[in-house]
RONUSE-465255 format. One line per field, with one value per residue (C-alpha): x, y, z. Coordinates in nm, 4 decimals. Layout:
RONUSE-465255
c1	X/...
c2	Y/...
c3	Z/...
//
This chain:
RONUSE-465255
c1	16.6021/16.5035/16.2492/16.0620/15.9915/15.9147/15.6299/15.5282/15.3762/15.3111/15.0786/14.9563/14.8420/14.6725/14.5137/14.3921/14.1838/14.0594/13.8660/13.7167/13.6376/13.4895/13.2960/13.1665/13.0744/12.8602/12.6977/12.6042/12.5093/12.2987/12.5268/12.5841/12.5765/12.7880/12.7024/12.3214/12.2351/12.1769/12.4872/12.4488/12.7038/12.9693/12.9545/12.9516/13.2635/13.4845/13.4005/13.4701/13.8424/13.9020/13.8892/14.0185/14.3788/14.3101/14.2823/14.5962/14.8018/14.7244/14.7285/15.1045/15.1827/15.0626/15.2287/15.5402/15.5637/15.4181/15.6818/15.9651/15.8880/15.8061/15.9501/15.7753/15.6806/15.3869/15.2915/15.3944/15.1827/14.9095/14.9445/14.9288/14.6245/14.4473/14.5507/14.3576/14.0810/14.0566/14.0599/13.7593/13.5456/13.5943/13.5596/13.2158/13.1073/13.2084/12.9945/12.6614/12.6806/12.6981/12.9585/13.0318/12.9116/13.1328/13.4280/13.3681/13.3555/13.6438/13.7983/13.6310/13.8170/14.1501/14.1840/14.1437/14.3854/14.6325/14.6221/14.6253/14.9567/15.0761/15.0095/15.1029/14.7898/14.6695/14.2990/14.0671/14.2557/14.1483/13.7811/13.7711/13.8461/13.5684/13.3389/13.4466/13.4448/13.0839/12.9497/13.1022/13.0241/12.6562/12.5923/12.7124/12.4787/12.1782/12.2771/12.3788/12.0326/12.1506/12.5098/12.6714/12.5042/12.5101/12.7485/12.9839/12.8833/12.9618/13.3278/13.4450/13.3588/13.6281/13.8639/13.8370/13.9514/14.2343/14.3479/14.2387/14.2173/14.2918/14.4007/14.0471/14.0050/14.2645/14.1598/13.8012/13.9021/14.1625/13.8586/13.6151/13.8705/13.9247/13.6018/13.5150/13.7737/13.6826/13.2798/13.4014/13.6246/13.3388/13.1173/13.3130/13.3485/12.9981/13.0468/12.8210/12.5481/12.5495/12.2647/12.4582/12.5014/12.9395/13.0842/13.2486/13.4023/13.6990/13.8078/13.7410/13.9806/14.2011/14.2481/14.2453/14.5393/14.7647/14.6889/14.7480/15.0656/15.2081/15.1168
c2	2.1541/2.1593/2.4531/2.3841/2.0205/2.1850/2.4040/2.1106/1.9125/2.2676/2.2478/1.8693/1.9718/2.2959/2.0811/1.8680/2.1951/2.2662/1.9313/2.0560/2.3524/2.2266/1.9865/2.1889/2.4451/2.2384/2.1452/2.4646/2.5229/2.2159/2.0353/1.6903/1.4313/1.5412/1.7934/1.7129/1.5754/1.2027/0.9828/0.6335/0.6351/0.4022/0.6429/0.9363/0.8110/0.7551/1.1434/1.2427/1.0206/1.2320/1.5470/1.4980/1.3829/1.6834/1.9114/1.8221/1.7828/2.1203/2.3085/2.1737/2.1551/2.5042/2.6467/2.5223/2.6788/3.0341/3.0602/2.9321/3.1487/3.4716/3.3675/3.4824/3.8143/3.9781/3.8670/3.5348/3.4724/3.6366/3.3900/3.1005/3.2276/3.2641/2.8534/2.7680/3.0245/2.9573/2.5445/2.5950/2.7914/2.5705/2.2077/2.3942/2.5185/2.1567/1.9743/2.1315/2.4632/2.7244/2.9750/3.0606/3.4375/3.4012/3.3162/3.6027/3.8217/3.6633/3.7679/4.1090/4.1925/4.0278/4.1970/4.5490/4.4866/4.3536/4.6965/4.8941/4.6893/4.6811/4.9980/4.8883/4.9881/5.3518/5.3523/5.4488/5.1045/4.9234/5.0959/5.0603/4.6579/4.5899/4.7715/4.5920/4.2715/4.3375/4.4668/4.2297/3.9577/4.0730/4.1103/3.7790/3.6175/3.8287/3.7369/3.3662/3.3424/3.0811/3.0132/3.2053/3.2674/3.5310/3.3648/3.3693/3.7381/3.8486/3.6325/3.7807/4.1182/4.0103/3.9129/4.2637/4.4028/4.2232/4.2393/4.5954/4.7409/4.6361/4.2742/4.1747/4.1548/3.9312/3.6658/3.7210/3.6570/3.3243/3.1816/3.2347/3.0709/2.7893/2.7131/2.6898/2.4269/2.2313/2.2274/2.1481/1.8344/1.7416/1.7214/1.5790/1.2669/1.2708/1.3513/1.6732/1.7527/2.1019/2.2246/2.0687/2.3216/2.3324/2.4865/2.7929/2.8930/2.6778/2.8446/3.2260/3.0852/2.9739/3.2920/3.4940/3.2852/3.2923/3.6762/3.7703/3.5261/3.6226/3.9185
c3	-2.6224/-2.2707/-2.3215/-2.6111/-2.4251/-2.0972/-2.3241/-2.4772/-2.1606/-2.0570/-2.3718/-2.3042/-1.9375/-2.0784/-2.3390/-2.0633/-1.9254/-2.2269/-2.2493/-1.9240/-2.0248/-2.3505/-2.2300/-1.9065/-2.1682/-2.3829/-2.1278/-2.0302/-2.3731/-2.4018/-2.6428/-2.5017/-2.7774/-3.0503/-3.3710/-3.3674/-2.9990/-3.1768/-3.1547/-3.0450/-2.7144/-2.9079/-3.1819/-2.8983/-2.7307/-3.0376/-3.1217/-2.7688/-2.7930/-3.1108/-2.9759/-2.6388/-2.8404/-3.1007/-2.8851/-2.6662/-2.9336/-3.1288/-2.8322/-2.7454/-3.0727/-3.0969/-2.7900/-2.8787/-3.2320/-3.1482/-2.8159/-3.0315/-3.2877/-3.0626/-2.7453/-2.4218/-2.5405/-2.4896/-2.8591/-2.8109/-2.4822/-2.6762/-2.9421/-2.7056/-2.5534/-2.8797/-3.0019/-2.6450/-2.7035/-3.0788/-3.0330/-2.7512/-2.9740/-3.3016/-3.0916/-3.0119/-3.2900/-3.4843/-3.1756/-3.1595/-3.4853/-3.2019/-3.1089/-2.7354/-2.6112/-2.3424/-2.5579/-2.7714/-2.5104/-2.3797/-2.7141/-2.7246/-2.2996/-2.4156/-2.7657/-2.6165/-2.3330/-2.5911/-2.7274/-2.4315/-2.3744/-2.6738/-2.8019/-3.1582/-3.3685/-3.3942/-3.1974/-3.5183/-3.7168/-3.4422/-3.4784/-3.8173/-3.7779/-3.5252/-3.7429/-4.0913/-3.8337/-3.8222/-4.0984/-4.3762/-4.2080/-4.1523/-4.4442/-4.5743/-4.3181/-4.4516/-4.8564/-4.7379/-4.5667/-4.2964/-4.4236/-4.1807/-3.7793/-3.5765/-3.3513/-3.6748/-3.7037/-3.3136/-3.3433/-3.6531/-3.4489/-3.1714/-3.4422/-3.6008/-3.2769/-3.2190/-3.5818/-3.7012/-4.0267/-4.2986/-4.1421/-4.0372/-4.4385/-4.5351/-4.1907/-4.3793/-4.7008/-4.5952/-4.3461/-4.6421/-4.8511/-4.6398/-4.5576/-4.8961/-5.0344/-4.6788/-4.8649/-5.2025/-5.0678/-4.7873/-5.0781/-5.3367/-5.0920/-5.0012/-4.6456/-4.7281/-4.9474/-5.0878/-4.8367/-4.5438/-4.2850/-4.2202/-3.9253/-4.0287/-3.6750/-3.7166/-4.0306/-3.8925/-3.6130/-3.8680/-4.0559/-3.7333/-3.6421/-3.9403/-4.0015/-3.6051/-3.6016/-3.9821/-4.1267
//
């Protein structure tokens, strides 16, 4: 009992960082009032109070289900790692529609140390993911015309490396997935309209996640 608490507030602090981080990189990145730069500053700081107790909690939250079920492993740290990563580049992408370069090269360094560690995945799988990472994905931006970024594009790239082939298709195919329901029910409650641009970084980290953590 005493471990999984000690990872816990382990998590809380490190969620604590991450709000730095967040915030220090939106700044950077020019995103300082919210998704579109035009909250009122009441409106601003009830956003901001959101995510600072999101984040905290999903990354403890987080940390303490991937360690319990992995333990401190190499895969387990990994996993803990990628919740952090993962939560900076979706509270991002869901402020200001823009996905970090640094974060994806962050990604892109981690992923192929992973491997070198690792040593799990045969070299031309891991090829063949960052290449189906790219090109699928490129594609779908060029037929979607606007419905998916480059940023969305260069991240799904990282995720192909760390997941390989044929995983990188199944994250695809559950983010796609995701992200889709997520429109139908933002729409169906009139949060959306149908030519309302919707962040899909979260969901790429959410299939990255559950494919990296289950499959």
């Amino acid at each position: 009992m005493a471990v999984p608490l000690v990872i816990f507030f382990g998590g809380l602090l490190g969620g604590v960082l991450l709000n730095i981080c967040i915030d220090r990189l939106a700044e950077r990145m020019g995103i300082l009032q919210g998704e579109h730069g035009d909250f009122g500053e009441k409106r601003h700081w009830n956003h901001k109070k959101v995510q600072y107790l999101a984040v905290v909690l999903l990354n403890a939250l987080g940390w303490v289900f991937i360690l319990n079920c992995w333990g401190f492993t190499i895969r387990g740290l990994a996993g803990a790692f990628l919740i952090s990563v993962g939560l900076i580049i979706a509270v991002i992408d869901i402020r200001g529609h823009l996905i970090a370069n640094s974060m994806v090269l962050v990604l892109l360094i981690t992923g192929a140390v992973y491997h070198w560690v690792q040593r799990t995945s045969q070299p031309r799988y891991l090829l063949l993911g960052l290449l189906f990472g790219f090109i699928i994905p490129l594609i779908l931006a060029f037929v979607s015309r606007g419905g998916m970024g480059g940023g969305d594009v260069k991240l799904c790239t990282a995720i192909g490396l760390w997941l390989g082939f044929p995983a990188v298709l199944y994250a695809l195919f559950i983010s796609g997935l995701a992200g889709s329901l997520s429109g139908l029910v933002l729409i169906a409650g009139g949060k959306k309209k149908r030519k309302d641009a919707i962040p899909f970084g979260p969901f790429l980290i959410i299939g990255f996640l559950y494919v990296f953590l289950l499959y």
